[in-house]
C-alpha positions, -999 to 999 in steps of 0.1 A, spaced: 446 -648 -348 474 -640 -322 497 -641 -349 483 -619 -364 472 -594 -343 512 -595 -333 519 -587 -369 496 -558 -367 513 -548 -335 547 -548 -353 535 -531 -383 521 -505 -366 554 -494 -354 571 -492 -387 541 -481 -407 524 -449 -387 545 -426 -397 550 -432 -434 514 -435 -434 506 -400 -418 536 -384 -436 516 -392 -468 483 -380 -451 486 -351 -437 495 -329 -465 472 -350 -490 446 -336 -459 463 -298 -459 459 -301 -500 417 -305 -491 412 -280 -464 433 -258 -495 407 -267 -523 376 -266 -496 388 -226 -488 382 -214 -524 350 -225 -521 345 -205 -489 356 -181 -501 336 -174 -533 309 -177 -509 320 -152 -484 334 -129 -508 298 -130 -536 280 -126 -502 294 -92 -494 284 -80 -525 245 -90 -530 227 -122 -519 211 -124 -555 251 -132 -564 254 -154 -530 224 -176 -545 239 -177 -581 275 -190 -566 257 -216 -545 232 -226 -567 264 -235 -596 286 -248 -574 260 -274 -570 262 -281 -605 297 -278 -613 314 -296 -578 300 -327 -586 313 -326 -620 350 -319 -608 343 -346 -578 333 -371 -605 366 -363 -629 387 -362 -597 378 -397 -590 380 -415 -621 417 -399 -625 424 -417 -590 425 -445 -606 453 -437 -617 468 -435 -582 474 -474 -569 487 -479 -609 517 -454 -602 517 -471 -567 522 -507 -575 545 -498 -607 569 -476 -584 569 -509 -555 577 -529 -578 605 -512 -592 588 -508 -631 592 -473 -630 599 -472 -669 563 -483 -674 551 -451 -653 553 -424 -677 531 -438 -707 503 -442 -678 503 -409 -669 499 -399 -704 471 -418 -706 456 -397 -679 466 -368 -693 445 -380 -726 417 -387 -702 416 -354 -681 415 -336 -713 390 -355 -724 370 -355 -692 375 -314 -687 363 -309 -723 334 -326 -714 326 -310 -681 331 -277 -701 305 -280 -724 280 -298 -701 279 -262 -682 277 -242 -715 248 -261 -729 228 -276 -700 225 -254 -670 196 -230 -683 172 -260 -691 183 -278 -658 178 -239 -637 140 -238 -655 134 -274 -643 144 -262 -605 120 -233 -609 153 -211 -600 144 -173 -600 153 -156 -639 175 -135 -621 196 -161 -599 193 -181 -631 210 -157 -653 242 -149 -631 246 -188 -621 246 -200 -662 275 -169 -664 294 -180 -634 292 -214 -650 300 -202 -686 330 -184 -671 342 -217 -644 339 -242 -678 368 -223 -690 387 -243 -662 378 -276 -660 400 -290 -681 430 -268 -662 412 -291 -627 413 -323 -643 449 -320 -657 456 -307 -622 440 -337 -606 458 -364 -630 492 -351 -625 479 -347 -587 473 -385 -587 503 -392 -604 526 -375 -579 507 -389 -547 513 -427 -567 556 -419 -560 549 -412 -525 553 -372 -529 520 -354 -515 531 -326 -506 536 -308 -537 493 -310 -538 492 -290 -508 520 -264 -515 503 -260 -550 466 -256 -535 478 -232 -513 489 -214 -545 454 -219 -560 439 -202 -527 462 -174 -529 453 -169 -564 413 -168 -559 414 -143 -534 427 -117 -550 413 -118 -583 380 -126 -566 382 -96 -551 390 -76 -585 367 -94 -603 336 -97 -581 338 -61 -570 358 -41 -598 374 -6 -594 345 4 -568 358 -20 -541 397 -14 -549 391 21 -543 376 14 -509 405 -8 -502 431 14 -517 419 48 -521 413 72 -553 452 77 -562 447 41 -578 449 43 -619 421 57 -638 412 26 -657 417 6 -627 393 27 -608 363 18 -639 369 -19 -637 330 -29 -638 317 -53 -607 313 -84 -625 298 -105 -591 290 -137 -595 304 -141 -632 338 -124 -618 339 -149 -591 337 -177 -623 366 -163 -641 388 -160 -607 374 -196 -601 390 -211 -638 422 -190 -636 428 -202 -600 422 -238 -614 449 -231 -648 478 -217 -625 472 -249 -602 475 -272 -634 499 -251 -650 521 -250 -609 520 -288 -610 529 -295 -646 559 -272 -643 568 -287 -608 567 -325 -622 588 -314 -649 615 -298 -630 614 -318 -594 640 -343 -591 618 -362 -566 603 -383 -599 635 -401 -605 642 -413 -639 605 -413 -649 616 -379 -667 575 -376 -674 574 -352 -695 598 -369 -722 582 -388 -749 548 -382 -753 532 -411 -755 500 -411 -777 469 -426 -769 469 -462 -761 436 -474 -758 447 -508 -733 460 -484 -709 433 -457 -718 409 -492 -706 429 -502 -674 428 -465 -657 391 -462 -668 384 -496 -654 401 -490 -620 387 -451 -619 351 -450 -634 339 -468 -603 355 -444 -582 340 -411 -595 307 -426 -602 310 -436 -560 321 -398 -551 292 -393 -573 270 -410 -553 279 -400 -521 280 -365 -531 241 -367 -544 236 -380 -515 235 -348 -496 224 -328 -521 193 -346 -520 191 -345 -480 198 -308 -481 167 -308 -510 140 -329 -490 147 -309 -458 144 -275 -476 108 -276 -471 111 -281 -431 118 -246 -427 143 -221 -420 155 -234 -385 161 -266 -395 180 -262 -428 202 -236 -413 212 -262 -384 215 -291 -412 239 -266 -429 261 -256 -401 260 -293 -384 273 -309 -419 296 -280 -424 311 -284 -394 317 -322 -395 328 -319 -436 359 -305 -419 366 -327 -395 361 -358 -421 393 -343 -444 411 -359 -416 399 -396 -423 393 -387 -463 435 -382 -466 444 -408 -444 423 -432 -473 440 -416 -500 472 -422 -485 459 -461 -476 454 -465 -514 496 -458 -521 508 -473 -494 490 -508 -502 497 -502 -538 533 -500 -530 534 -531 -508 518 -554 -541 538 -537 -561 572 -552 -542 550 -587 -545 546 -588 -507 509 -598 -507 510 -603 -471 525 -571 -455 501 -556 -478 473 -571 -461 488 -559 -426 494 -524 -441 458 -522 -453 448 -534 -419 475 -515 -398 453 -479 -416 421 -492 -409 430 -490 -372 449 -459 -372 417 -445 -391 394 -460 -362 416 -438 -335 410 -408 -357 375 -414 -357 375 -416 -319 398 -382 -321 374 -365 -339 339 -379 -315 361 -364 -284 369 -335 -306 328 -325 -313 319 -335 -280 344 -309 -266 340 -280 -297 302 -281 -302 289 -259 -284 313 -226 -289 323 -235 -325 285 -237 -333 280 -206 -315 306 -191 -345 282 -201 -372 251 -184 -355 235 -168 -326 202 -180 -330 194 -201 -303 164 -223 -320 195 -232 -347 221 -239 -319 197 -264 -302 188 -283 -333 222 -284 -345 235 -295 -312 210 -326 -314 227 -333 -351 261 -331 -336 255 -358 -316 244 -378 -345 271 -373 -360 295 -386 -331 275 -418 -337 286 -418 -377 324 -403 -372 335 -441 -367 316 -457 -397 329 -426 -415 364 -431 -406 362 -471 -411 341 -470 -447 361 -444 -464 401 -460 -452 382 -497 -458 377 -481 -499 411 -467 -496 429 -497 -491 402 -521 -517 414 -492 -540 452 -501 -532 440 -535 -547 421 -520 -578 391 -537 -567 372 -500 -569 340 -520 -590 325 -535 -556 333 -501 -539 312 -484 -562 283 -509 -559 284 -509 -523 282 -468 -522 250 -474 -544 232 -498 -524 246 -483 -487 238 -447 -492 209 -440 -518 189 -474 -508 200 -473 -467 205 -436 -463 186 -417 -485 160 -438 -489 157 -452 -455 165 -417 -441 136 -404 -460 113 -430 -448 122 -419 -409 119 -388 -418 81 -382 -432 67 -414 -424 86 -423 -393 83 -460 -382 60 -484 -387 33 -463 -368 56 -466 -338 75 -437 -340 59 -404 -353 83 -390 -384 113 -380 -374 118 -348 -397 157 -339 -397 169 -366 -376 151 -389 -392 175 -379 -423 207 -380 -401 197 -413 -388 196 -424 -423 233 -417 -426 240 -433 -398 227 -462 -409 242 -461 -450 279 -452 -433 278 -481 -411 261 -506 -438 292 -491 -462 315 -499 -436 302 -534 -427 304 -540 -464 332 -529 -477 350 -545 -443 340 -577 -455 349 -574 -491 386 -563 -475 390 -591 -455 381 -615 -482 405 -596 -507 434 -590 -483 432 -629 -471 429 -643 -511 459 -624 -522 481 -631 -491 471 -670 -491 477 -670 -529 442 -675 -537 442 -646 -558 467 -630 -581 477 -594 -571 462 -573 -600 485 -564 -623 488 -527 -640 
């Protein structure tokens, strides 16, 4: 045990700053993609809150859609990983194009899932005709761009598999530059250029019609194309590939390879998928508690969603930098690598607890002034201190399993941790409370809930780690090979 710890120790000094030079702009990248979404929200808000309600009410459809493609094509991340350690780099290119196969695939899908579903789904949430109407246009118009996010998202995985994440954030920062504008002309037509600009603005400019929430859906899918469009043009002309020249001999469809990345990146998306229910259906089961309380529920996880990019990046990066290490066949520096970001990902953890204990107050204060909503959100903060190191640990202890393409377990986990402990138990606290000894809990009830799925994630998945990690090191296991 000395030993090892030493070996940490030692690792630590050579691997921080590799590590965080991976994860910070993988982490910039997210806070990128997270602003378009703030601002379609800001931006439909100005105009009427019947085009507010129709953004939100889609985006709940369509997110988890992207969230579900983004993490099956992250599978393709620890293959380009391990390839590149171990110096197979001719091997790289037909992989991607087997993602490339699948994001098409997937996008297509995604696409006609929101032209054919989302009326009969709207009806079966009793959402108002109106609200209705505009979201299923909005959603007509964002289809148009799936495919554009999930070729974005393969090449995305691709690149951050050789080690080079910052092209995701220069190019998300494109995508946010993008939105805004054309939001703007799109959402609120000639009317609200002439405000901006004045009347000596074109005549045909000046009649653009307000398109609101449907506007918002076609800045949303062109914002998505230019990012796909950015990153194929950057992979093609960067010489930070190497001699994977990608886009040089297409390589059909090859259905072993098509298998592997499915194998390693289903589980994935289908876990993002489940967390991501997850507090959809929280935010649902609280919506009947009244005003107060979903208000501080939405500020409180709002607040804390941008504090956990942080953690989230430092996982992603986790996943190449173990990949890399069993890719150069050294099974036991990858278990101190894997190890060596679990701990850096625990001092972020305690970062970001100082961080709300020092922030709450006046950054909550920014969201509202209403002082019933400050109080109750204050409460959830603190909650949420509790959960920012099972946060931290569980999603950096998936990072590095997903180094190991061991994502099947991960998923599996994320089912039993967060819809059977969290929701379920969360639910329990909150409208039953406990076992007649404690009165239901309402809201906090919920939160406790997450507390307790995060931390039985993080338990979990720490043990499966540790069990992986010391196999493969003692040569009990073989490393998995691409």
């Amino acid at each position: 045990m000395a030993t090892f710890l030493a070996d940490i120790a030692d690792t630590c000094r050579k691997e921080t700053r590799p590590l965080l030079g991976l994860a910070l702009p993988i982490c910039g990248a997210q806070l990128a993609q997270a602003g378009m979404s703030v601002a379609d929200v800001m931006m439909t808000g100005r105009l009427s809150a019947t085009d507010l309600a129709a953004v939100s009410v889609g985006s709940s459809l369509w997110m988890p859609l992207m969230l579900f493609m983004t993490g099956t094509l992250m599978g393709l991340t620890p293959i380009v990983a391990q390839l590149l350690g171990g110096g197979r780099t001719e091997h790289i290119r037909p992989n991607v194009h087997q993602a490339l196969w699948v994001a098409l695939v997937l996008g297509a899908l995604a696409a006609l899932v929101l032209w054919f579903t989302v009326m009969p789904i709207f009806e079966l949430m009793s959402v108002p005709p109106e609200v209705a109407s505009r979201s299923a246009a909005y959603l007509a118009a964002v289809a148009f761009g799936m495919p554009g996010a999930a070729l974005f998202q393969a090449l995305r995985a691709f690149s951050d598999g050789m080690n080079h994440t910052r092209p995701s954030l220069w190019i998300s920062l494109l995508g946010l530059g993008v939105n805004i504008p054309c939001n703007f002309v799109l959402i609120y037509g000639g009317e609200g250029l002439t405000d901006l600009f004045g009347t000596w603005l074109p005549g045909w400019l000046q009649a653009m019609p307000a398109l609101g929430a449907f506007g918002c859906g076609i800045a949303t899918a062109i914002s998505l194309w230019v990012m796909a469009l950015a990153m194929g043009l950057y992979t093609r002309r960067s010489r930070a590939y190497g001699s994977v020249e990608l886009w040089h001999s297409p390589a059909p469809p090859r259905w072993r390879m098509i298998a592997e990345l499915l194998h390693v990146g289903v589980p994935i998306g289908v876990a993002i998928f489940v967390e991501v229910t997850l507090f959809t259906l929280i935010a649902l089961f609280i919506a009947s508690l009244g005003e107060v309380t979903v208000a501080a529920h939405q500020v409180a996880l709002n607040y804390t969603s941008i504090l956990f990019m942080l953690p989230l990046s430092l996982g992603m990066a986790l996943t190449v930098r173990v990949g890399n290490t069993l890719g150069q066949q050294r099974s036991s520096h990858a278990r101190l690598v894997a190890w060596h970001g679990i701990l850096i990902s625990l001092l972020v953890a305690v970062f970001n607890s100082l961080l709300l204990w020092l922030t709450a107050e006046p950054v909550i204060s920014l969201y509202t002034h209403d002082q019933a909503v400050q109080r109750l959100t204050l409460s959830l903060v603190i909650l949420a201190m509790l959960f920012q190191v099972s946060d931290s640990l569980q999603v950096n202890l998936a990072g590095a399993l997903r180094g190991y393409k061991d994502t099947r377990v991960i998923m599996f986990i994320t089912l039993v941790a967060y819809w059977l402990v969290g929701l379920a138990g969360g639910h329990w606290l909150g409208t039953r409370g406990l076992f007649g000894l404690i009165d239901p809990m309402g809201v906090h009830g919920y939160w406790i809930g997450l507390v307790g799925g995060l931390t039985a994630a993080a338990v979990l998945l720490g043990e499966r780690l540790r069990r992986i990690s010391k196999a493969v090191a003692h040569g009990q296991r073989d490393i998995p090979a691409e």
